[in-house]
C-alpha positions in Angstrom: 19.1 5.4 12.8 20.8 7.3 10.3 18.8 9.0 7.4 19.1 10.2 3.2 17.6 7.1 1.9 14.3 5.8 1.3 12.8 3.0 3.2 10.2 0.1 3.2 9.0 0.8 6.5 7.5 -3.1 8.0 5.2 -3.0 10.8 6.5 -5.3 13.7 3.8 -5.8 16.6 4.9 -8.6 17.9 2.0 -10.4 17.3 0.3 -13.3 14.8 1.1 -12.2 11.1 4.2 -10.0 11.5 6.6 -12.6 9.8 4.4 -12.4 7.0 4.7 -8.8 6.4 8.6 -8.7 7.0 8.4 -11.5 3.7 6.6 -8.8 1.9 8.4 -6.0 3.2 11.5 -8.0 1.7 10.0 -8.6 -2.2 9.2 -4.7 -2.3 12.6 -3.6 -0.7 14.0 -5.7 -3.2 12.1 -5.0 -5.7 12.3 -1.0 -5.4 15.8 -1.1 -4.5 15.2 0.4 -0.9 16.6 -0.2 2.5 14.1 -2.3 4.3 13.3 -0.9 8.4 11.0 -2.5 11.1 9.2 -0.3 12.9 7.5 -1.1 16.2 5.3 2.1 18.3 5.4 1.1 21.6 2.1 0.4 23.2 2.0 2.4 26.3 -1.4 -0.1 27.5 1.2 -2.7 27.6 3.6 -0.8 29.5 6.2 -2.0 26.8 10.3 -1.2 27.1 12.2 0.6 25.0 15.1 -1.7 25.5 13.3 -4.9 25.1 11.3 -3.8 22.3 14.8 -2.9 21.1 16.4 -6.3 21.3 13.6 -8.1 20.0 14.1 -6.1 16.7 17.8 -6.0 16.5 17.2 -10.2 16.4 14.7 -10.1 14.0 16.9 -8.0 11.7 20.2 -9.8 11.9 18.1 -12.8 10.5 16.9 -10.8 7.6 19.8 -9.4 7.2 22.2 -12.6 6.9 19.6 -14.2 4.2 19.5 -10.5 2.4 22.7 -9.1 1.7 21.4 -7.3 -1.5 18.9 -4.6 1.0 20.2 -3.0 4.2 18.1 -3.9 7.3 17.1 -1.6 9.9 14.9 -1.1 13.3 12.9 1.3 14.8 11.5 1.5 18.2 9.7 4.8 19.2 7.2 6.1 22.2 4.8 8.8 20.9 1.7 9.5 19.7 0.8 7.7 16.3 0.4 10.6 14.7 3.4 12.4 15.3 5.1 8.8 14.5 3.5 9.0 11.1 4.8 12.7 10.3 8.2 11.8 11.3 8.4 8.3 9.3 8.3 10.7 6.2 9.7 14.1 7.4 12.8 12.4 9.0 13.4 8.9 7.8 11.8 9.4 4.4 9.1 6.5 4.6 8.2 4.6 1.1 5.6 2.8 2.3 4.3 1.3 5.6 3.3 -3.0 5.3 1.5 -4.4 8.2 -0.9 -8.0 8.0 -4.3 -7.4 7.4 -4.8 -8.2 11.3 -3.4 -4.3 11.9 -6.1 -2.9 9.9 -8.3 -2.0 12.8 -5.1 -0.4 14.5 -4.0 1.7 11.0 -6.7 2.1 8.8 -8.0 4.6 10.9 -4.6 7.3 11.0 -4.5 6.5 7.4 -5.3 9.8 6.8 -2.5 11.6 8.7 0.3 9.3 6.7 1.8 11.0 3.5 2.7 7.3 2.5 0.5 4.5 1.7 -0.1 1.6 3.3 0.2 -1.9 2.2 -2.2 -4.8 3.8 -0.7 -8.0 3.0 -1.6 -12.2 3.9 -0.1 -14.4 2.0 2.5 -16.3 2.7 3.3 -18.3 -0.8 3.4 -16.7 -4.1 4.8 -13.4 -3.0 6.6 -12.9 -6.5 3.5 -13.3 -8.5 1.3 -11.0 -6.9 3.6 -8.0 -7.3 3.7 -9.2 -10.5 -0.3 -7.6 -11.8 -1.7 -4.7 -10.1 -5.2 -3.6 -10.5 -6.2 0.3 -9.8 -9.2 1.6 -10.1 -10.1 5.2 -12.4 -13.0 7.2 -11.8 -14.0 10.6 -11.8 -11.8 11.1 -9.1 -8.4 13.1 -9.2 -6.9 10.5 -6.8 -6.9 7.9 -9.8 -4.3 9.4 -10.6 -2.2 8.9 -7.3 -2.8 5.3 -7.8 -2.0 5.1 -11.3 1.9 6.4 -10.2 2.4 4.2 -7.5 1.2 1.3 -9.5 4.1 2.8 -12.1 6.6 2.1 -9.9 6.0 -1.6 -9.5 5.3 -1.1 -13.7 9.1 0.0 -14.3 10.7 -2.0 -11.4 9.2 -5.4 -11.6 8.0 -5.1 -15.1 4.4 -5.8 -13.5 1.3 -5.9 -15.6 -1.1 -2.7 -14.9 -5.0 -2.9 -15.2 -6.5 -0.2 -15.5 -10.5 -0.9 -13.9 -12.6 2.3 -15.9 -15.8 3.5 -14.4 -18.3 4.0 -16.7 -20.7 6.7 -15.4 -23.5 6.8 -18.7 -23.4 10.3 -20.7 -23.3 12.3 -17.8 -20.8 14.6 -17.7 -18.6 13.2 -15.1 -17.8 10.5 -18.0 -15.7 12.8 -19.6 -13.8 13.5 -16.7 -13.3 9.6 -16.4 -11.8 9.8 -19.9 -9.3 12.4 -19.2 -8.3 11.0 -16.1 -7.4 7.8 -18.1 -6.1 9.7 -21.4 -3.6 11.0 -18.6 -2.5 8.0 -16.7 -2.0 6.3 -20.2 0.5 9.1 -21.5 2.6 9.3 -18.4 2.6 5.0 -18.7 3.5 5.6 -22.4 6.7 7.0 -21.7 7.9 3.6 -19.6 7.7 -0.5 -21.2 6.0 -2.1 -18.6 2.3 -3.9 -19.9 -0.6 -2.3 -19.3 -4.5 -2.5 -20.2 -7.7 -0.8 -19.9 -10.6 -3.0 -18.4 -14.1 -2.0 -18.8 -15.8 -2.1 -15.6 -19.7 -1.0 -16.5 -20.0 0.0 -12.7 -19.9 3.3 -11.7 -17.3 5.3 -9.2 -19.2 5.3 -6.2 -19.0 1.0 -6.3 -15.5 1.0 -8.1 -13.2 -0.1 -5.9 -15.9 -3.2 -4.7 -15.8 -4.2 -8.6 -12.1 -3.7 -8.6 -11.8 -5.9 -5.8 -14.1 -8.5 -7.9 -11.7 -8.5 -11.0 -8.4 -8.3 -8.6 -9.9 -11.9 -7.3 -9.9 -13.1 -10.9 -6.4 -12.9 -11.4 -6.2 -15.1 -8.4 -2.7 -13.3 -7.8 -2.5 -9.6 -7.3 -2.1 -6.2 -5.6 -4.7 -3.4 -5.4 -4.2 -0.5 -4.7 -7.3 1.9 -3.0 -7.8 5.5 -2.1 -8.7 6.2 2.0 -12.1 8.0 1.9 -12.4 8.4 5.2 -15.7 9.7 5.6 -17.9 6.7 5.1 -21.8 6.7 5.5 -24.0 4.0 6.7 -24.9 2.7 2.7 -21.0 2.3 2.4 -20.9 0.3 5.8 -24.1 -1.4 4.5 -22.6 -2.2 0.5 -19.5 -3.0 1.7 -17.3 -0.2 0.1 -15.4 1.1 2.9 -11.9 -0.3 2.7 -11.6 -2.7 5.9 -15.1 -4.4 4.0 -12.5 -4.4 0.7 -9.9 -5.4 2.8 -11.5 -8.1 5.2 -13.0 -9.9 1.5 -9.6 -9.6 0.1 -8.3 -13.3 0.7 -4.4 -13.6 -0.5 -4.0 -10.4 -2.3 -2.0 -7.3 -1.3 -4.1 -4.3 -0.8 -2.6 -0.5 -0.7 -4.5 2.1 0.8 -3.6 5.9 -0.1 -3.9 9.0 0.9 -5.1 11.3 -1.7 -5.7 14.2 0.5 -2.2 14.7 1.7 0.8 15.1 -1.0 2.6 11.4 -0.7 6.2 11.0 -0.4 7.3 10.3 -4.2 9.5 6.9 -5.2 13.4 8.6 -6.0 15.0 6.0 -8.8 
């Protein structure tokens, strides 16, 4: 597969769901302006062939391609380690995004944190134009509020979505002022573009942010979130239900993105 243009990366498994995240993977390709690829890893348990795996894609994407002649269509197959899979979707074919169904979050979630892309949990099979259409992201204390805010900004400038901004109030402690700035920041950089956006109060502190997010992103009945990885979860996460499969798994129809923040992402090129 040739390279020098970014990609919607879709992953195909094969298995219950996959259709639905080749729909989505469509509406963001489309939307972004980006050549659309689906990816399969081989699963050496299943003593899976390159060549098989091979034709099943090169089908799938002849479909796509002869109902979407505005987005090129591609296909990966590759045999390695997920890991090194991960470094090469963005070192060699410059990787947007990866989209799965929410039924690969057991199998992705976890190398979240070896991707320099986010990844994008999706279900729903209707309505895929009006849930691209609000995004919700949370802003703590947390530098990584800012990561969300710009990816959020490119769904803002390219789809002319409407951006919530979901503010952590943490009292008069000090942290509250580094809330403030963090949102003083993301509202400058938005100034400079014309897509809506708004500041919701949240009244809940960072540590239970992105459950409350989750709460308000439900309200809008369609819509995407977007969440940082935190990788290191403790038993009272597990327990509240703020690790991100919990967010995830009590997400119902909407898109959820997971990112990185401790890895530089690979930025969107207009």
């Amino acid at each position: 597969m040739e390279n020098g243009e970014q990609k919607i990366f879709v992953w195909c498994n094969f298995a219950e769901g996959m259709d639905e995240a080749i729909l989505h993977g469509i509406v963001i390709a489309s939307t972004l302006g980006k050549e659309l690829c689906l990816f399969h890893l081989l699963d050496r348990r299943l003593h899976e062939s390159v060549e098989i795996a091979e034709a099943r894609l090169r089908g799938t994407t002849s479909k796509v391609s002869s109902i979407l002649s505005s987005v090129r269509v591609r296909y990966l197959v590759q045999d390695q380690e997920m890991v090194k899979s991960l470094d090469e979707l963005s070192e060699l074919f410059e990787c947007l995004v990866l989209i799965a169904h929410k039924k690969a979050v057991a199998r992705l979630l976890p190398v979240l944190e070896f991707a320099s892309f986010p990844f994008l949990f999706v279900s729903a099979k209707a309505n895929l134009d009006q849930i691209y259409k609000q995004i919700v992201v949370p802003v703590g204390y947390m530098k990584k509020s800012k990561d969300l805010a710009l990816w959020a900004s490119y769904l803002g400038r390219h789809n002319n979505a409407g951006i919530n901004l979901f503010l952590s109030d943490e009292g008069y402690s000090e942290d509250q002022k580094t809330v403030k700035n963090n949102l003083f920041s993301i509202q400058r950089f938005y100034g400079k573009f014309r897509f809506p956006f708004q500041t919701i109060e949240s009244h809940t502190p960072t540590w239970k942010l992105q459950k409350s997010s989750l709460g308000h992103a439900l309200s809008l009945k369609f819509a995407m979130l977007i969440i940082a990885g935190s990788f290191k979860t403790t038993f009272l996460d597990t327990f509240l239900g703020l690790t991100e499969d919990k967010i995830i798994s009590k997400s119902e129809d909407l898109s959820v993105m997971c990112v990185n923040s401790k890895r530089d992402f690979y930025t969107f090129c207009s």
